[in-house]
Every structure is written in C-alpha cells, then in structure tokens.
N, C-alpha and C positions, 0 to 999 in steps of 0.2 A: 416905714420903708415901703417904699413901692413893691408890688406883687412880681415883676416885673425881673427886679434886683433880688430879692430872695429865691426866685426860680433861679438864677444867671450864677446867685454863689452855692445854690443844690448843687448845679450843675456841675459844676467847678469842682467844689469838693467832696463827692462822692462820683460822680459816672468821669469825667476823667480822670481819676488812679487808675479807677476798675479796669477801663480802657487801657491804658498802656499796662498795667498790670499783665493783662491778657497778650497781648502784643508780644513784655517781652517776652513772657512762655514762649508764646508760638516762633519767637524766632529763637529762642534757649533750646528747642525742641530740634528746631531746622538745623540750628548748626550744627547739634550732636551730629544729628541721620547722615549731616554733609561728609562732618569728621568720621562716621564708621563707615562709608562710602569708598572714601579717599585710600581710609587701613586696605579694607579690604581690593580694591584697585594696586595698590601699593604689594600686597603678597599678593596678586595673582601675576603681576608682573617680575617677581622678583625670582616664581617659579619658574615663568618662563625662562628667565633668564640663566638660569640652571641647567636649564633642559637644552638652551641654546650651547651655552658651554658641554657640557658632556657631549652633544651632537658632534661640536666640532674634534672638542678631543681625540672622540672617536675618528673621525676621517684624519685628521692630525696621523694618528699611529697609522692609521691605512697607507697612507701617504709615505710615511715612512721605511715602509715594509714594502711599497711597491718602490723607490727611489734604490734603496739597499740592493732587492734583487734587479733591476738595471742596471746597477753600475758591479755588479759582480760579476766574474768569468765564470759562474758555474755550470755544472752539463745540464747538473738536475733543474734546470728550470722551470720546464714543463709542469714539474712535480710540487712545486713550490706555488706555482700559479694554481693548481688545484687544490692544495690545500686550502690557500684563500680560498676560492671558492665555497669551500666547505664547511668553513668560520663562518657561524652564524654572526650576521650584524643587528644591532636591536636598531 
C-alpha cells in the first residue's frame, strides 16, 4: 500500500473519533452550563414574581381601605387617615 493511504486510514481511524469525541464533551459540557443557566434565570424570575404579587396585594388592601373610608359618612375621618399613616408599609 501506498504510504500515503496508510497515513489517510491512521488518520481516519484514530484522530477523527478522538476528535469528535472531544467535541461532543465540550458541547455535553455547554449544554448542561446552558440548562443550569436557564434553572437558575427561571427562579430568579419566579421570585420576582412573588414579590411583584405581594407588592400589589399589598396596595390592593390599601386601596381598599382608602375606597371604604370615601365612601362612608363618618366624623372620625381625620382619625382613620392617621392611622394609615401609622401602618407601617414594607
């Protein structure tokens, strides 16, 4: 055989396995790092979103408590608005 051909099927089969071998690591590798990425993105938004709800909740009752005392005839109002006041908001 030609020197030529026995270099071409080394070539062949041994250094391209090894090759893509490697390859696919490095991208077996990439997609985990992508997927533990994505988790963590995924709960950091999800906290947010929590936190957005409660926020609103929160003004929700506020709102509520200011509408009530609006629409009621009472003398104490004055007194009622300072209490809110007083109510700590986180």
């Amino acid at each position: 055989m030609n020197e030529d051909v026995i270099l071409m099927l080394v070539f062949m089969v041994i250094v391209v396995p090894v090759v893509l071998g490697i390859g696919s690591d490095i991208y077996r590798r990439r997609l985990a790092f992508r997927e533990r990425e994505l988790e963590l993105l995924s709960k950091q938004t999800a906290e947010k979103a929590a936190q957005y709800a409660a926020q609103a909740e929160r003004l929700e009752q506020r709102v509520r408590v200011l509408e009530r005392i609006a629409t009621e005839n009472n003398t104490d109002l004055a007194l009622q608005i300072e209490h809110l006041r007083s109510v700590k908001v986180n």
